[in-house]
KELUMKE-401492 format. One record per atom (N, C-alpha, C): y, x, z; residue in one letter. Coordinates in pm, whole numbers, plus 50000, padded with zeros to 5 digits. Layout:
// residues N
YXZA
...
//
This chain:
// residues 119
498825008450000X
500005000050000X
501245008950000X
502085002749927X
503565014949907X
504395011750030X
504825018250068X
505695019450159X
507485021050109X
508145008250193X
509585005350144X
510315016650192X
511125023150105X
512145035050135X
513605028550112X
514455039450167X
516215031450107X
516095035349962X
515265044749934X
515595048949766X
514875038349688X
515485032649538X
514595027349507X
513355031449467X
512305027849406X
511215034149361X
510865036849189X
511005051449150X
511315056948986X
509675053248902X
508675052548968X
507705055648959X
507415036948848X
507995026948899X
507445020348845X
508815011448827X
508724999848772X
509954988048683X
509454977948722X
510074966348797X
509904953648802X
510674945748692X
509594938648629X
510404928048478X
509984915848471X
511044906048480X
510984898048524X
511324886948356X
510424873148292X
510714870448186X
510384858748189X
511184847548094X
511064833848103X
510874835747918X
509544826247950X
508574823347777X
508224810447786X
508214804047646X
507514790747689X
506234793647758X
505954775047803X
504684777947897X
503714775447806X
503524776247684X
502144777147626X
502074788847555X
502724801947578X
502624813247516X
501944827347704X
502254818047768X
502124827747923X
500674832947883X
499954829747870X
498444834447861X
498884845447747X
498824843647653X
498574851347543X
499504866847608X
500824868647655X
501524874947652X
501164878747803X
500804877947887X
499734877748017X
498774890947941X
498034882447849X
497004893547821X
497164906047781X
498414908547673X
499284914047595X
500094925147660X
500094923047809X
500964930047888X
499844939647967X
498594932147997X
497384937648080X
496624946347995X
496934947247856X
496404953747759X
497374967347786X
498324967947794X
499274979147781X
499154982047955X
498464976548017X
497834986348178X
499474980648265X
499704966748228X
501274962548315X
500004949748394X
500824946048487X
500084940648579X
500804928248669X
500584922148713X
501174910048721X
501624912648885X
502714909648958X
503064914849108X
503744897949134X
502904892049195X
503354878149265X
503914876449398X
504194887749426X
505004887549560X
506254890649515X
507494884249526X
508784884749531X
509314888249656X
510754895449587X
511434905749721X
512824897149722X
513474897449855X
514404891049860X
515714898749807X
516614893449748X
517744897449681X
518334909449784X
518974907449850X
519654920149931X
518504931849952X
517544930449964X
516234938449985X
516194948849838X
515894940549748X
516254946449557X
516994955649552X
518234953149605X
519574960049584X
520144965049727X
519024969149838X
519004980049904X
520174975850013X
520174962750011X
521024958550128X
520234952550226X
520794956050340X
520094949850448X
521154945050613X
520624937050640X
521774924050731X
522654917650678X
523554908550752X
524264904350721X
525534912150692X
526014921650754X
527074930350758X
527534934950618X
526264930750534X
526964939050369X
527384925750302X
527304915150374X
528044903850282X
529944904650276X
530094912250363X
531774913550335X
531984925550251X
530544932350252X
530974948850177X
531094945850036X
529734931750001X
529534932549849X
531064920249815X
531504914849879X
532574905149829X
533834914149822X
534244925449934X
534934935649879X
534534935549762X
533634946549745X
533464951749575X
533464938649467X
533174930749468X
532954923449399X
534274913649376X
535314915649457X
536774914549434X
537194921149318X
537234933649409X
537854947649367X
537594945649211X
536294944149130X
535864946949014X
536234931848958X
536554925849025X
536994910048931X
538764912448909X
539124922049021X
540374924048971X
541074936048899X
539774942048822X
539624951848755X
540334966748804X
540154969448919X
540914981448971X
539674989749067X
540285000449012X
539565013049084X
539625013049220X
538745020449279X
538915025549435X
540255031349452X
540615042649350X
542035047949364X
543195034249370X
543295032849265X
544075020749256X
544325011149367X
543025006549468X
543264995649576X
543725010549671X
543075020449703X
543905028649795X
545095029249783X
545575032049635X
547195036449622X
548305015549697X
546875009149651X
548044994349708X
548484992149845X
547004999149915X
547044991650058X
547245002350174X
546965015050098X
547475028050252X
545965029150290X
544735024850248X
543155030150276X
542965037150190X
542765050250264X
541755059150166X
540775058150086X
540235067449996X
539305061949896X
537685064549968X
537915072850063X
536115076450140X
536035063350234X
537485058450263X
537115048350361X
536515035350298X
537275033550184X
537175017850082X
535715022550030X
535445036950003X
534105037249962X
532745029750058X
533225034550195X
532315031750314X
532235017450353X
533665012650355X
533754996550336X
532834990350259X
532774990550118X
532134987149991X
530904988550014X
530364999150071X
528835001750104X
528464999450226X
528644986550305X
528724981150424X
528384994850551X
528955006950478X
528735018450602X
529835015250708X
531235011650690X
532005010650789X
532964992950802X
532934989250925X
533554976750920X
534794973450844X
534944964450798X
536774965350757X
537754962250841X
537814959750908X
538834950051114X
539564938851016X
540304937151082X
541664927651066X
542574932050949X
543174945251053X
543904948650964X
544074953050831X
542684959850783X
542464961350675X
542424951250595X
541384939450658X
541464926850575X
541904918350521X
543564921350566X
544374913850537X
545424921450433X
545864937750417X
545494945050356X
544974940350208X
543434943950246X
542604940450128X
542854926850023X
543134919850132X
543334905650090X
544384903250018X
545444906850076X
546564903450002X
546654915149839X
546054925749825X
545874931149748X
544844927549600X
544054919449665X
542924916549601X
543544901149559X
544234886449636X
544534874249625X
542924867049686X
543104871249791X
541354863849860X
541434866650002X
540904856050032X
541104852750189X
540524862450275X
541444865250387X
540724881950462X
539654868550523X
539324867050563X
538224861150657X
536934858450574X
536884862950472X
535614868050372X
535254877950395X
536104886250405X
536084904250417X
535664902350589X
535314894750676X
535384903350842X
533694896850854X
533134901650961X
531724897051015X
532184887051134X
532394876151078X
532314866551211X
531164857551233X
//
């Protein structure tokens, strides 16, 4: 049994495909022919993408601001007075964002700080 690491795993590809349902067999077989194999256990989304608790739901809505409002890490540093190692650490739920940042962020970004905090 493999054992879950923070890295993802290079060794193999999860692929995931919607076919009609009277072609699944044929293309089933088609795939088992080429030594691919069928994995019916599903992983939960934050798990996939190497997140874990709740704490990265303000990290990924940061980033996921940030990139809807098409600006760099530099760019939100140069708006709000946060450094770029800090907004990095923010973004990667390594460090909290407080208040003050969030509001900050917020008004920089046009999105409510109380997205950005862990309450």
């Amino acid at each position: 049994m493999l054992e879950r690491t923070n890295a993802p795993r290079t060794d193999t590809k999860i692929l995931s495909f919607a076919v009609p349902h009277d072609m699944v067999e044929k293309i089933l077989n088609t795939m088992h022919g080429y030594g691919l194999r069928e994995e019916n256990e599903s992983i939960p989304w934050r798990e996939a993408l190497g997140l874990t608790g709740e704490e990265c739901i303000p990290a990924m809505y940061l980033r996921g601001a940030r990139y809807r409002e098409n600006l760099t890490q530099r760019q939100l540093s140069e708006m709000t007075g946060i450094s770029v190692p800090h907004l990095s650490a923010m973004e990667n739920g390594k460090r909290p964002i407080g208040k003050k940042n969030a509001r900050l962020l917020a008004d920089a970004l046009n999105i409510d700080p109380r997205r950005l905090l862990d309450i």
